[in-house]
C-alpha positions in Angstrom: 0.0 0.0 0.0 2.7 2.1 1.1 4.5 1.6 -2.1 1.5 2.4 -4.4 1.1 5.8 -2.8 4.8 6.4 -3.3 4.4 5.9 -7.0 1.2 8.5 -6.8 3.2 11.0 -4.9 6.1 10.7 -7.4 3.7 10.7 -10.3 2.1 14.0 -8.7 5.3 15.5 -8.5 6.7 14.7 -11.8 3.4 16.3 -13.7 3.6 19.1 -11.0 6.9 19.9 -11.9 6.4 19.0 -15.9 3.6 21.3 -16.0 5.8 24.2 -14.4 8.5 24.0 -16.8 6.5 23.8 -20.3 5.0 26.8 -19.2 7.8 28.5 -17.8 9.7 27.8 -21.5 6.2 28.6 -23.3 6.5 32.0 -21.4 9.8 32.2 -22.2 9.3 31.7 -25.9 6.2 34.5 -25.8 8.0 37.0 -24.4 11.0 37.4 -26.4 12.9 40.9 -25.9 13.6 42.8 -29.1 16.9 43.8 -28.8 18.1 45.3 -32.1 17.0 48.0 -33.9 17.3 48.1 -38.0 20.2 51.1 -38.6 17.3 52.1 -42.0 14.1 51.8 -40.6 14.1 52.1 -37.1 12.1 49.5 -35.8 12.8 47.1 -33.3 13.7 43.3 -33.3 15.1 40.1 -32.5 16.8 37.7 -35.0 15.7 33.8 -34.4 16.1 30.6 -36.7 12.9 30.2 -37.2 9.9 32.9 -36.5 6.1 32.8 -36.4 3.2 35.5 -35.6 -0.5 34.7 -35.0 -3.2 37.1 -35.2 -6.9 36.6 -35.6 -7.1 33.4 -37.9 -3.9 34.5 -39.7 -0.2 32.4 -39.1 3.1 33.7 -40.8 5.3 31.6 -40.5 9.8 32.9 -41.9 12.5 30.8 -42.2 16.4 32.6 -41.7 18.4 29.7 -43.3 16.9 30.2 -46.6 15.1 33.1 -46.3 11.8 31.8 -46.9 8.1 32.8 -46.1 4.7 31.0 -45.5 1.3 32.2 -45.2 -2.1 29.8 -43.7 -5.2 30.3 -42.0 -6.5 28.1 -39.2 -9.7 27.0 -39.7 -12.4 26.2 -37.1 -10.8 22.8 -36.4 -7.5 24.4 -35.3 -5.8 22.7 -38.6 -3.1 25.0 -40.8 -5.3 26.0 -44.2 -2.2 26.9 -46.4 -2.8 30.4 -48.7 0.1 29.8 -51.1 1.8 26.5 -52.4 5.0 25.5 -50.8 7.1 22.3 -50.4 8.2 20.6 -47.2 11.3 22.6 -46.9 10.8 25.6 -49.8 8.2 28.0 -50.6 7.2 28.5 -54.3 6.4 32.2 -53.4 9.1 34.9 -53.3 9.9 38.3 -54.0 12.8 38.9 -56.8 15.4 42.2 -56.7 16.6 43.5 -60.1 19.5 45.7 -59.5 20.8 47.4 -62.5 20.3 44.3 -65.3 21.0 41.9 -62.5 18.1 39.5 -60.6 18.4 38.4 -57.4 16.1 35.7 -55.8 15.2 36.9 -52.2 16.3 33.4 -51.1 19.0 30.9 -50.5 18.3 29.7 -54.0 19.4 33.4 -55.3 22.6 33.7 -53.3 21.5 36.1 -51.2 22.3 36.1 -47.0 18.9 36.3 -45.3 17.8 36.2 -41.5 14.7 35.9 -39.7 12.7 38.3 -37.0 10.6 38.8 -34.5 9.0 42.1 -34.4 6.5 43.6 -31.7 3.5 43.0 -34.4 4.4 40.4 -37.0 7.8 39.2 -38.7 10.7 39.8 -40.7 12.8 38.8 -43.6 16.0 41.1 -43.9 18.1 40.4 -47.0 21.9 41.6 -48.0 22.6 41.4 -52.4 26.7 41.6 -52.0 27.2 45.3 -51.4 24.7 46.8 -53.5 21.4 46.2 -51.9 19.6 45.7 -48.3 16.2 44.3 -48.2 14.0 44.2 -45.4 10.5 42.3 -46.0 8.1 42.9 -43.2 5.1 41.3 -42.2 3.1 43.4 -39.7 -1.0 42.4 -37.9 -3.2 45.6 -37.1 -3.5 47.0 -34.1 -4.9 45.3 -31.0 -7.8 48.5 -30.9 -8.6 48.0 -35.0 -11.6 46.7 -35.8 -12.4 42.8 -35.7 -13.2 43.1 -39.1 -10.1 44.5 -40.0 -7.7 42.0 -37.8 -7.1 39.8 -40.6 -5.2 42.1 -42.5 -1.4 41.5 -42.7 0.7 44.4 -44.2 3.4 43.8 -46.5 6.0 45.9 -46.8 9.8 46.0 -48.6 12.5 48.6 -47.6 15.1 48.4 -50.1 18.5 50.3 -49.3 21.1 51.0 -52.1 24.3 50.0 -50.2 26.9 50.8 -53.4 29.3 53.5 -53.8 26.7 54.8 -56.8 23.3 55.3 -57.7 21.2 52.7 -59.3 18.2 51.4 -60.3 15.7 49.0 -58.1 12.6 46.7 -59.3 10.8 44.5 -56.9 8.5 42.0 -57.9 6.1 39.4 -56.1 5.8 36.1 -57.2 2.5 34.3 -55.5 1.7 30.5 -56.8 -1.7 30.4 -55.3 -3.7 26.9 -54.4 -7.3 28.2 -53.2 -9.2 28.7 -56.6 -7.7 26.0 -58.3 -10.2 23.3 -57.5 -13.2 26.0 -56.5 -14.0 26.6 -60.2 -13.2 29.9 -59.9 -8.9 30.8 -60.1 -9.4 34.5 -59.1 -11.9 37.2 -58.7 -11.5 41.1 -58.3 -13.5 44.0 -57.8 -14.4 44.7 -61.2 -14.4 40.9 -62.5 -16.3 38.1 -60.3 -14.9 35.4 -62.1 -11.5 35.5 -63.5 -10.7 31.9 -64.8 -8.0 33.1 -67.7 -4.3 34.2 -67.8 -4.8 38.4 -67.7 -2.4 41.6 -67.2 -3.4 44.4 -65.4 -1.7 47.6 -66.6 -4.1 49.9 -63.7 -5.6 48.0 -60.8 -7.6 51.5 -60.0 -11.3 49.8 -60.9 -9.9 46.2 -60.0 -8.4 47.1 -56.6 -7.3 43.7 -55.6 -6.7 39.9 -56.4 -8.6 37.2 -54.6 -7.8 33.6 -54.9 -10.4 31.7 -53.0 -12.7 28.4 -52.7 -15.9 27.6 -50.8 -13.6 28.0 -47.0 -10.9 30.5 -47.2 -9.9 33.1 -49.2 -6.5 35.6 -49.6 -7.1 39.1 -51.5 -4.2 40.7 -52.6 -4.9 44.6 -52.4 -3.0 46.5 -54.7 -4.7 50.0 -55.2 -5.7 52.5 -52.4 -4.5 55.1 -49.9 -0.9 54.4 -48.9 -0.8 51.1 -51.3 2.4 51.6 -53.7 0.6 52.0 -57.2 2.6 48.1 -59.2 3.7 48.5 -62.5 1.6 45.7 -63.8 0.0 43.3 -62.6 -0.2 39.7 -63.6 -2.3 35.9 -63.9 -0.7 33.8 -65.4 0.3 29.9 -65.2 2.4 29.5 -62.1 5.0 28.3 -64.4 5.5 31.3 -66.6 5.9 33.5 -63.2 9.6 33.9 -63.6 10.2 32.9 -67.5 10.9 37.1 -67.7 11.1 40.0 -65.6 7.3 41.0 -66.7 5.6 37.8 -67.5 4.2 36.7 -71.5 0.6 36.5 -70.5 -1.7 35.0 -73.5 -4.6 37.2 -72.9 -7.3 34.6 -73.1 -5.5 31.5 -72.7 -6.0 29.1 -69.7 -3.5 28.5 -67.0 -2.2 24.9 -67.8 1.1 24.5 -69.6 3.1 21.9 -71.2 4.3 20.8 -67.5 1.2 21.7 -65.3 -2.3 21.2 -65.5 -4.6 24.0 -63.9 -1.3 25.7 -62.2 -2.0 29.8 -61.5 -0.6 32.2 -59.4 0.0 36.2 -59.1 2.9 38.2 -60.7 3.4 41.4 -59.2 5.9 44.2 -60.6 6.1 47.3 -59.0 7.7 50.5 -60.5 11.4 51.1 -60.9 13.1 53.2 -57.7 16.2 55.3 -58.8 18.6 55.3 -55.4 21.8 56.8 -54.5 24.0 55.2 -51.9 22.3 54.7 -48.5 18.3 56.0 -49.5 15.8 53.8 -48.9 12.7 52.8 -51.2 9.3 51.7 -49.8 6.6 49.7 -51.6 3.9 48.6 -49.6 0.5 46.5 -50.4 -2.5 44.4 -48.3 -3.0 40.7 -47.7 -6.9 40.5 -46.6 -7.9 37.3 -45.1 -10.6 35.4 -44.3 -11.6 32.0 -42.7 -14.7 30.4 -43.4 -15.8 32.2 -47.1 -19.6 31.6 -48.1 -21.6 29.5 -47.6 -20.0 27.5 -45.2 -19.8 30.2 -42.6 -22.8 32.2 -43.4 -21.0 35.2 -45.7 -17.5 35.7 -44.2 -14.9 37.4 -46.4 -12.1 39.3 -46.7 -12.5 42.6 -45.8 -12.3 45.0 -49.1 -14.0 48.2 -50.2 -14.2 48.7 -45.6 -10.4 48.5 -45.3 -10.0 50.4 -47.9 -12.0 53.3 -47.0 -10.8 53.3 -43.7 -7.0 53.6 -45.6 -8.2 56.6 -47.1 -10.0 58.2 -43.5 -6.6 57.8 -42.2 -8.2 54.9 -39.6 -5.9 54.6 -37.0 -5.0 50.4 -38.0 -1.1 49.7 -38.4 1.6 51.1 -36.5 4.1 53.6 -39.0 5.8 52.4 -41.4 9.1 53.7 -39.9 10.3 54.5 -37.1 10.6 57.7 -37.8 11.3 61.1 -35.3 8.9 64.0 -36.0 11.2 66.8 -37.5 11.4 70.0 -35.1 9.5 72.8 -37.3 9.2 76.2 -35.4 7.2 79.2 -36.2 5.8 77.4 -39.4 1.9 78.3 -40.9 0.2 76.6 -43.6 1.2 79.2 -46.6 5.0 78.1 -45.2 4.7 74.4 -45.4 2.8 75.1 -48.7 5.6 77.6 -50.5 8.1 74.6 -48.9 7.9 72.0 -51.4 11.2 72.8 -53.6 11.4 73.6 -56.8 12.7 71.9 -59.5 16.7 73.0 -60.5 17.2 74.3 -63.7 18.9 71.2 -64.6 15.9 69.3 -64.0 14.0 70.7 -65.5 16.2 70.7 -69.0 15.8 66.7 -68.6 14.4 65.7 -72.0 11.9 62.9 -72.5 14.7 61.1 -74.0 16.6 60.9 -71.2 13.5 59.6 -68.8 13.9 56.5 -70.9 14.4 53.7 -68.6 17.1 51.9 -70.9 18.8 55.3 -71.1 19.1 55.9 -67.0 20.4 51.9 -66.7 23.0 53.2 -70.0 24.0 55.9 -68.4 24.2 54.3 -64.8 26.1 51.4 -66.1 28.9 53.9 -68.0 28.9 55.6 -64.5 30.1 52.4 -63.3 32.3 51.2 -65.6 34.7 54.4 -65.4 34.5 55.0 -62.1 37.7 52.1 -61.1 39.6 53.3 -64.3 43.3 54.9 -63.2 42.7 57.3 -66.0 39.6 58.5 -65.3 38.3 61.8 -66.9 37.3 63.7 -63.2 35.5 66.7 -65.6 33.4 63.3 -67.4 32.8 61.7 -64.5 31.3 64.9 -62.7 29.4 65.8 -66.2 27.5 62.4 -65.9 26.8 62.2 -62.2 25.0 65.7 -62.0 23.2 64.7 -65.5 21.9 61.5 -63.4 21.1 63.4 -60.3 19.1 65.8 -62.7 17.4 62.8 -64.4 16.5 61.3 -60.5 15.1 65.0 -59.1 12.9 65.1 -62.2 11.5 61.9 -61.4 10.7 62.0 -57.8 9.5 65.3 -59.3 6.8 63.3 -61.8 6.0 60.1 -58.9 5.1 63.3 -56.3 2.6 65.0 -58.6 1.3 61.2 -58.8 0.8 61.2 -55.7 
């Protein structure tokens, strides 16, 4: 008798003591101190192997070692519903860097470094190309206070720094090889276009807005126009295997979305504008992943949250923290007519910057030459000058023309 309640009281003790220490280490894990701050953008963070961040029904899930991402719901069950295909140990959705005529892969597959964070409301991906370029994707929830409606939002932004001794040139794009509308009967739908089940390229997304691949449970919307949404390039859907084929994707207006080696296979192609950096500035794109677990019918008319979200975007709705971590610049003794007559005027050289020279293919000419004389032992200093204040010229006149846009 003696015995058995030995074995009870050791039993006891064992649990008692099993019990503490899971949830002293699951404490442990929750509250992990962000102790570095990013040099570029300010904000806060803390560099793990692996990271993940849960908010609402939404899981993101980053992976430092090869710099990859992974986006899933969980559904009513508590099982992982995955928004974009992946493999075991890869994901088939990634962002690619041109710099200059050069693409880099934002993953181990593209030789680029990568790490992964932990930040206060989401995660990180931070990228180095070599020494020209610095990336930092971030993945960031809403605000506890936002909206319930609104909590399965996930912001997406890329800060890309120009790390080189000279200016250059700077493309994102997003590749996305979706996996809800495949089997729905319905690939994609947008705001303009309920059922959209053939390759397309979108050179506005102004009527459009967005880019939802969904089925009867869950659905991911990919918003791409609205207030503080950078305004892509283009915009295509396309079969998943013709993502990367070329910078902008060959899309077959028309055409279905199998291939010779897929059947049924579609995804998203994203390409944003060119940015035109000198060393150490700092580009910003920035677009909306809206989310929703449990679609119609099955749970009586749930979606993702559009035309709401995106009119609280442009009432300036209090939902995401800034973008930067920014300090508020000290302005004293300033009225309205002063911040007004403040905006500055275009240079006289700028404004001699022909159409010719806002070609695209002439900048990257012009930026390459830069480069290739600048480590000659002979250089031409008077030459060398000449061109660099032509291309600064050529880069005020087109923050000139992207801030009218504005």
């Amino acid at each position: 008798m003696n015995s058995i309640v030995k074995k009870i009281t050791c039993l006891y003790l064992f649990f008692t003591v099993f019990t503490s220490a899971c949830f002293y280490l699951h404490a442990q894990e929750e509250e992990i101190v962000l102790d570095s701050v990013d040099e570029y953008t300010g904000l806060k963070y803390a560099v793990e192997k692996t990271v993940s961040a849960e908010n609402g029904d939404v899981r993101i899930r980053a992976r430092g070692d090869n710099g990859t991402f992974s986006l899933c719901t969980i559904n009513s069950k508590g099982k992982e519903v995955p928004l974009l295909s992946s493999l075991e140990s890869d994901s088939l959705s990634f962002f690619v860097m041109k710099v200059g005529r050069a693409h880099y892969t934002l993953n181990s597959k593209g030789g680029v470094s990568s790490e992964a964070r932990k930040t206060e409301k989401g995660v990180q991906l931070a990228y180095t190309i070599g020494k020209k370029a610095y990336c930092v994707l971030d993945f960031t929830f809403p605000n506890a206070d936002a909206p319930d409606s609104l909590q399965n939002i996930v912001r997406v932004t890329m800060y890309t720094v120009n790390i080189g001794e000279t200016p250059q040139s700077f493309a994102l794009k997003g590749v996305f090889d979706t996996v809800l509308g495949e089997i729905s009967g319905k690939h994609f739908s947008t705001a303009a276009n309920e059922k959209l089940n053939r390759q397309k390229q979108f050179h506005t997304m102004k009527d459009d807005k967005w880019i939802r691949s969904s089925n009867s449970n869950t659905a991911v919307q990919f918003m791409l126009d609205g207030e503080g949404i950078s305004e892509p390039e283009v915009v295509s859907v396309t079969s998943a295997k013709l993502l990367t084929k070329y910078w902008i994707p060959e899309v077959v207006e028309g055409k279905g979305f199998s291939s010779p080696s897929s059947y049924n296979n579609s995804g998203i192609c994203i390409n944003w504008k060119t940015a035109y950096l000198n060393p150490q500035e700092m580009d910003v794109k920035v677009f909306y992943l809206s989310i929703a677990e449990g679609v119609a019918p099955v749970y009586a008319g749930k979606e993702p949250a559009g035309i709401e979200f995106l009119s609280a975007l442009e009432n300036k709705t209090d939902i995401f923290t800034s973008l930067v971590a920014e300090k508020e610049p000290v302005v004293e003794n300033e009225t309205s007519e002063d911040a007004d007559s403040s905006v500055p005027e275009l240079s006289p050289a700028a404004l001699a910057v022909t159409e010719e020279q806002l070609d695209p293919e002439y900048i990257q000419n012009l930026i390459d030459y830069i480069e290739s004389i600048k480590s000659e032992e002979d250089i031409e200093t008077e030459e060398y000058i000449s061109l660099n204040e032509e291309l600064d010229a050529i880069f005020e006149r087109l923050r000139s023309m992207e801030n009218k846009n504005e």
